[in-house]
MIVEX-430286 format. One line per field, with one value per residue: residue in three letters; chain; x, y negated, z negated of N, C-alpha, C in turn. Coordinates in steps of 0.2 Angstrom, whole numbers. Each point is the difference from the previous one (the first is absolute). Example, Ala and Ser with C-alpha at 12.3 -4.5 7.8 and 13.67 -1.06 7.14 Angstrom:
% MIVEX-430286
residuo	[ala|ser] $
cadena	[A|A] $
nc1	[66|-2] $
nc2	[28|-5] $
nc3	[-39|4] $
cac1	[-4|4] $
cac2	[-6|-6] $
cac3	[0|-1] $
cc1	[4|-4] $
cc2	[-6|-5] $
cc3	[0|-3] $
END
This chain:
% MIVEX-430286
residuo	[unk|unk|unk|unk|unk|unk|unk|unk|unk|unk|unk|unk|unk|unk|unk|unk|unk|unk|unk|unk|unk|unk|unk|unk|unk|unk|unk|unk|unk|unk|unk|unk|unk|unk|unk|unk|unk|unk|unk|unk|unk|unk|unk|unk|unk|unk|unk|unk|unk|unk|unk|unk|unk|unk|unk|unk|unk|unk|unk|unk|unk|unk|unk|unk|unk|unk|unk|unk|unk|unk|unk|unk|unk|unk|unk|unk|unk|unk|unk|unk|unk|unk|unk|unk|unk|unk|unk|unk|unk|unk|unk|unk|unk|unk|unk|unk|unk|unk|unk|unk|unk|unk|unk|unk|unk|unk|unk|unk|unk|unk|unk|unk|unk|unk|unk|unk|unk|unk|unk|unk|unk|unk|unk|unk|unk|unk|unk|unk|unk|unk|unk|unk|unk|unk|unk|unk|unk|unk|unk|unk|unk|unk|unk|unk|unk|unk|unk|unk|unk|unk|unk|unk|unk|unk|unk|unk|unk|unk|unk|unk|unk|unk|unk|unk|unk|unk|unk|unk|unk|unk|unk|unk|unk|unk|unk|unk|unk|unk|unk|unk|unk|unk|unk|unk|unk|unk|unk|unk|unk|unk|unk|unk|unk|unk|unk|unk|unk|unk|unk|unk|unk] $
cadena	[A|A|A|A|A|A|A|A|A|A|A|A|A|A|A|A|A|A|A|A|A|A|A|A|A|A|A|A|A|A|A|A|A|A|A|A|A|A|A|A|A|A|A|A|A|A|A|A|A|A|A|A|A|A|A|A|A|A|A|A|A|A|A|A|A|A|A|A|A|A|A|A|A|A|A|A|A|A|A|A|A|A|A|A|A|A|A|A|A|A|A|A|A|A|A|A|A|A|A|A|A|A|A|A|A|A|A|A|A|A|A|A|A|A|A|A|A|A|A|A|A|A|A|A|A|A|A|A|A|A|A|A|A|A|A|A|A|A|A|A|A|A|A|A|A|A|A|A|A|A|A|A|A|A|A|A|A|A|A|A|A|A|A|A|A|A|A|A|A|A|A|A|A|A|A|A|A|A|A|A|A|A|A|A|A|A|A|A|A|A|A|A|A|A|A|A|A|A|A|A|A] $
nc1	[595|-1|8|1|-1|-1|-4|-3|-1|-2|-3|2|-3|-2|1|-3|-3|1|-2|7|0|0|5|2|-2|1|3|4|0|2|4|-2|0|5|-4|5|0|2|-3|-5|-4|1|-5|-1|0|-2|-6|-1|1|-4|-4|1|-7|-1|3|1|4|0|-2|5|3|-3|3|6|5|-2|3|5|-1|-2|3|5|-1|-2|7|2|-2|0|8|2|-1|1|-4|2|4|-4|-2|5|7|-2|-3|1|2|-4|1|-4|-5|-3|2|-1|-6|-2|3|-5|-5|4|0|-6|-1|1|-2|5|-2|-3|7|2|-4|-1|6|-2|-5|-3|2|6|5|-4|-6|7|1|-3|-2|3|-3|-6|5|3|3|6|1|2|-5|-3|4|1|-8|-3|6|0|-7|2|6|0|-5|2|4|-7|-5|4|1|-7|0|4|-2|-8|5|-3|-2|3|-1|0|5|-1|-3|4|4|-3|4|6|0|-4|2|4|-5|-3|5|-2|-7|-1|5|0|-3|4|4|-6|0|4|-4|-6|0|6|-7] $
nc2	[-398|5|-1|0|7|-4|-1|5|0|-5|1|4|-3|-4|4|3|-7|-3|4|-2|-8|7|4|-2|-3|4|2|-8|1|6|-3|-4|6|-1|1|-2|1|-3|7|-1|-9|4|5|-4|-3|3|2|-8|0|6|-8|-3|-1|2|-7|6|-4|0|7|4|-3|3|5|1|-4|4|4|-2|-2|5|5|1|-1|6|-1|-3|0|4|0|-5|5|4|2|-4|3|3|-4|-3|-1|2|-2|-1|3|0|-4|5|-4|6|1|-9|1|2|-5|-1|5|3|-5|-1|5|-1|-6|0|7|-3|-3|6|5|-7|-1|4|-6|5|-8|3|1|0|4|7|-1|0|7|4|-1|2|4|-5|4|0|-3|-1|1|-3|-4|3|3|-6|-4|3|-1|-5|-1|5|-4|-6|1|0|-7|0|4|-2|-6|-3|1|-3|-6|4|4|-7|3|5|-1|-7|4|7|-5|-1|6|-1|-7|3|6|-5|-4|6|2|-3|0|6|1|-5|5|7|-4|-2|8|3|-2|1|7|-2|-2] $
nc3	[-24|2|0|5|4|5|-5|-3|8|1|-4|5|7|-3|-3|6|4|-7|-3|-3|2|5|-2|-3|5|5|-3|0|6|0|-3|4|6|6|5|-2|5|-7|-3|2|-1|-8|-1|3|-3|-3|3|1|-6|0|5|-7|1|-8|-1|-4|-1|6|2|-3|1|7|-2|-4|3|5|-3|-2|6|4|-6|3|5|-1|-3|4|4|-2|-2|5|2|-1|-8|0|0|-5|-6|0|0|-6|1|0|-6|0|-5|-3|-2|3|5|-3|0|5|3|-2|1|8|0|-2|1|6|0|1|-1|1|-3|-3|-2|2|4|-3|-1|7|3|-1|3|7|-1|-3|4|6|-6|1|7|2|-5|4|2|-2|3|-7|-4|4|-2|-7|-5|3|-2|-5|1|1|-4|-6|2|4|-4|-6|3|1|-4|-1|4|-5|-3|2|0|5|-6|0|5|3|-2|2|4|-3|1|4|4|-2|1|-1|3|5|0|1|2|5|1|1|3|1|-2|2|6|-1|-1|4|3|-3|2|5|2] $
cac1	[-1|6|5|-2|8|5|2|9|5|1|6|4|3|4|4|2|2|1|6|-1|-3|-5|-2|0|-6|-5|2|-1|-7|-3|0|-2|-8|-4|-1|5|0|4|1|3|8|5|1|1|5|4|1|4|6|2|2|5|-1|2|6|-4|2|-2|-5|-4|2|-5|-9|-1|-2|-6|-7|1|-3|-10|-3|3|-6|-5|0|1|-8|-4|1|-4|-7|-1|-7|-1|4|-2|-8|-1|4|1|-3|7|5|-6|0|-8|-1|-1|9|3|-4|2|7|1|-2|5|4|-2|-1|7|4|7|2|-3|2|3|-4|-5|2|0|-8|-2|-5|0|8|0|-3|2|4|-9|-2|7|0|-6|2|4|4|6|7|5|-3|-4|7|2|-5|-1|7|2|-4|1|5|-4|-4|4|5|-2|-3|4|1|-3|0|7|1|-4|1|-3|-6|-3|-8|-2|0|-4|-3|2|-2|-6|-7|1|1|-5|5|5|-6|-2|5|5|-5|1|6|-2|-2|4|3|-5|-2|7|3|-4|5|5|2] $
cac2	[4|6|-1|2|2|-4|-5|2|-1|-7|-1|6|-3|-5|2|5|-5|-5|4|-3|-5|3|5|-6|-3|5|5|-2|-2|6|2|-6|2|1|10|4|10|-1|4|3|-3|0|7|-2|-5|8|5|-5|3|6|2|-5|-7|-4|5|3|-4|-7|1|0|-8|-5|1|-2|-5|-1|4|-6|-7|1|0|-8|-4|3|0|-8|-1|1|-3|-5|-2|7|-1|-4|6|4|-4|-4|7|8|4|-2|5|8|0|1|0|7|3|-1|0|9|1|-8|6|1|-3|0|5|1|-6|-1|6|-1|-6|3|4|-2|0|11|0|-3|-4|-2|-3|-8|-4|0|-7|-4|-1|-3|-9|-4|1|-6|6|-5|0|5|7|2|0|5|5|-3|2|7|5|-2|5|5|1|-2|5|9|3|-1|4|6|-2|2|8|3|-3|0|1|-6|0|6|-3|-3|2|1|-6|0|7|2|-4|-1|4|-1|-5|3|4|-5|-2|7|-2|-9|2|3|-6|-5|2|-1|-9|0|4|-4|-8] $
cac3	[6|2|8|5|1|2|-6|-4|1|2|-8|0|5|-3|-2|5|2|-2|-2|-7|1|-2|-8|-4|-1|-2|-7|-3|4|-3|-7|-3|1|4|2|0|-3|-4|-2|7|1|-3|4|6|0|0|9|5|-3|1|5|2|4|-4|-5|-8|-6|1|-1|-11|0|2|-3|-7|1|0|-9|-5|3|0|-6|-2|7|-5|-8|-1|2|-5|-4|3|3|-2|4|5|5|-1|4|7|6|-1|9|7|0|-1|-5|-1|-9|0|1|-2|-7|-2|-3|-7|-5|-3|-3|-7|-1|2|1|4|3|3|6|-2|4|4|8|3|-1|5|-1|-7|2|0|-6|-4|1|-4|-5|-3|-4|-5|-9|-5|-3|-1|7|-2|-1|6|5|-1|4|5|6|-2|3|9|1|0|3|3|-1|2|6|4|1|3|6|3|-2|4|7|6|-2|-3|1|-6|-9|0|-1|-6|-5|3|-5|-7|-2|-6|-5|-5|-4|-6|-5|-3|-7|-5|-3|-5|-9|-6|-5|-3|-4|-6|-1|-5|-7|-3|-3] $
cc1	[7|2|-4|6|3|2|7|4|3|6|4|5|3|6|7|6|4|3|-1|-5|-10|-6|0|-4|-7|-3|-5|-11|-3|-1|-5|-9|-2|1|6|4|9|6|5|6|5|3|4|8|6|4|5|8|3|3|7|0|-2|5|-4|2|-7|-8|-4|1|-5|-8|-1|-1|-9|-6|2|0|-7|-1|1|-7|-7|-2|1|-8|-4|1|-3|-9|-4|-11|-2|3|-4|-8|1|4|-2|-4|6|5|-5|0|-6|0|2|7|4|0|5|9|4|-1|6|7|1|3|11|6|4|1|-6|1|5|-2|-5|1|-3|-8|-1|-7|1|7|-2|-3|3|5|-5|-1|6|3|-5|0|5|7|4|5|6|-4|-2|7|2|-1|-1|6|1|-5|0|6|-3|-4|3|5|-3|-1|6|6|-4|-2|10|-1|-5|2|-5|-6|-3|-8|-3|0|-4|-8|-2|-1|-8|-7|1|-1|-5|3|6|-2|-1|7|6|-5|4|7|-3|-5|2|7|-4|1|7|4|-6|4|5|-1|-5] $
cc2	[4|-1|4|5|-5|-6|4|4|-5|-2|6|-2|-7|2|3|-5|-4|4|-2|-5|2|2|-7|-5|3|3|-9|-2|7|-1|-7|0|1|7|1|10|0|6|3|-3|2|7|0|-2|6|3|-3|0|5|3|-5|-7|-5|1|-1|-6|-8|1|-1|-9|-3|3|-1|-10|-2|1|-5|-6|0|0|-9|-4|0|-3|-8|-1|4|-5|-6|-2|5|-1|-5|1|6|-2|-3|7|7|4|-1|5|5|-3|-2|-2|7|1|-3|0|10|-1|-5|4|5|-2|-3|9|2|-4|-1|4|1|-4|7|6|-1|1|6|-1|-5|-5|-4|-6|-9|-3|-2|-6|-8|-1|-2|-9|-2|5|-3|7|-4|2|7|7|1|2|7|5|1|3|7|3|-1|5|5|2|2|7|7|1|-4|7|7|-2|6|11|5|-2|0|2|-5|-3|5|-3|-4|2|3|-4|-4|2|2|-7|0|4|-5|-4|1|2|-9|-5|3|-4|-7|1|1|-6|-4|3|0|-8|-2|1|-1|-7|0] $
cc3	[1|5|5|3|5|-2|-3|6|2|-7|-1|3|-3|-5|2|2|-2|-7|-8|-1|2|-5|-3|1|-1|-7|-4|1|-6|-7|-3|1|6|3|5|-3|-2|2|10|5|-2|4|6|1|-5|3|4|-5|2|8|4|1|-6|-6|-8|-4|4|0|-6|0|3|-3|-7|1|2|-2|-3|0|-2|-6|-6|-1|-4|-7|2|3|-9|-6|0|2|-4|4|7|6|5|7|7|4|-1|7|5|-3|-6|-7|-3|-9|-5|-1|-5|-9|-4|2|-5|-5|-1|-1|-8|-3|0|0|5|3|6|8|5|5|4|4|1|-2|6|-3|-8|0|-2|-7|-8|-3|-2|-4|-6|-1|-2|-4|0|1|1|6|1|0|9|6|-3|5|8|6|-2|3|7|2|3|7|7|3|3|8|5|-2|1|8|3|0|4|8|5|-3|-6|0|-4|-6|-1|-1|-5|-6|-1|-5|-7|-4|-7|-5|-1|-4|-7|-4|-2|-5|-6|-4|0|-3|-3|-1|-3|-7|-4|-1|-4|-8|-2|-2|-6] $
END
């Protein structure tokens, strides 16, 4: 079910509020499955750098802690429960057979890299981690990809929250409508690495 707009201001509002300890539960509540608008928290929380009222180093700090809590969270429920996971809770944070059938399929295709560029595949973030533990992936490899992709992640939209400032919404929406384009072109590249991690191996 889609946020509702006073829903994501109400979680605008909580981060507005409560600040680091904000974003940071929140981010973990998103990344784990629930309809939390991930991306705009982060935007957001930008702009409130830009305008002074958070400082840069604690925010990357409380969002990369929170991506990496929730992804955490993810991979220890898959690894653990995994299908059974799935059947009983997967309605409560949108996780459907369907969704996850088609990114078990990319992950067979991609591997790791997939824990990787997931965060920028709306609908795809929370799952990548899931599947990752019911393939058994080993601690060390999913720690790798996983926290460098959260980096990553993390980093871009709170800089593009910092450098549009007042026009943070605009982008969002930007983000929004283009999403399938960025979908498609970050597929595009986790085949072409599929491809040249085939051939070297």
């Amino acid at each position: 079910m889609p946020l509702t707009t006073r829903g994501m201001e109400s979680l605008v509002g909580w981060v507005s509020q409560y600040g680091y300890a904000g974003l940071f539960s929140l981010l973990v509540l998103g990344i784990v499955g629930l309809p939390v608008p991930d991306e705009t928290l982060l935007v957001f929380s930008g702009y409130l750098i830009s305008k002074g009222r958070l400082q840069p180093a604690w925010t990357f700090m409380a969002g990369f802690a929170g991506t990496g809590c929730g992804i955490s969270l993810s991979y220890l429920i898959g690894r653990t429960f995994g299908q059974r996971a799935v059947s009983r809770y997967g309605k409560y944070v949108h996780i459907t057979e369907e969704r996850l059938d088609r990114v078990h399929r990319w992950f067979q295709h991609v591997g790791e890299w997939l824990l990787a560029i997931g965060y920028f595949v709306p609908g795809v973030r929370h799952l990548t981690a899931f599947v990752a533990g019911m393939s058994r992936l080993d601690y060390r490899t999913f720690a790798v990809f996983a926290y460098s992709g959260a980096a990553v992640w993390v980093a871009a939209f709170l800089a593009m929250g910092y450098f549009v400032g007042e026009n943070w919404q605009a982008v969002i929406a930007l983000v929004e409508r283009y999403s399938a384009t960025v979908t498609i072109a970050l597929a595009s590249v986790a085949a072409l690495a599929w491809w040249v991690r085939k051939k070297l191996l």
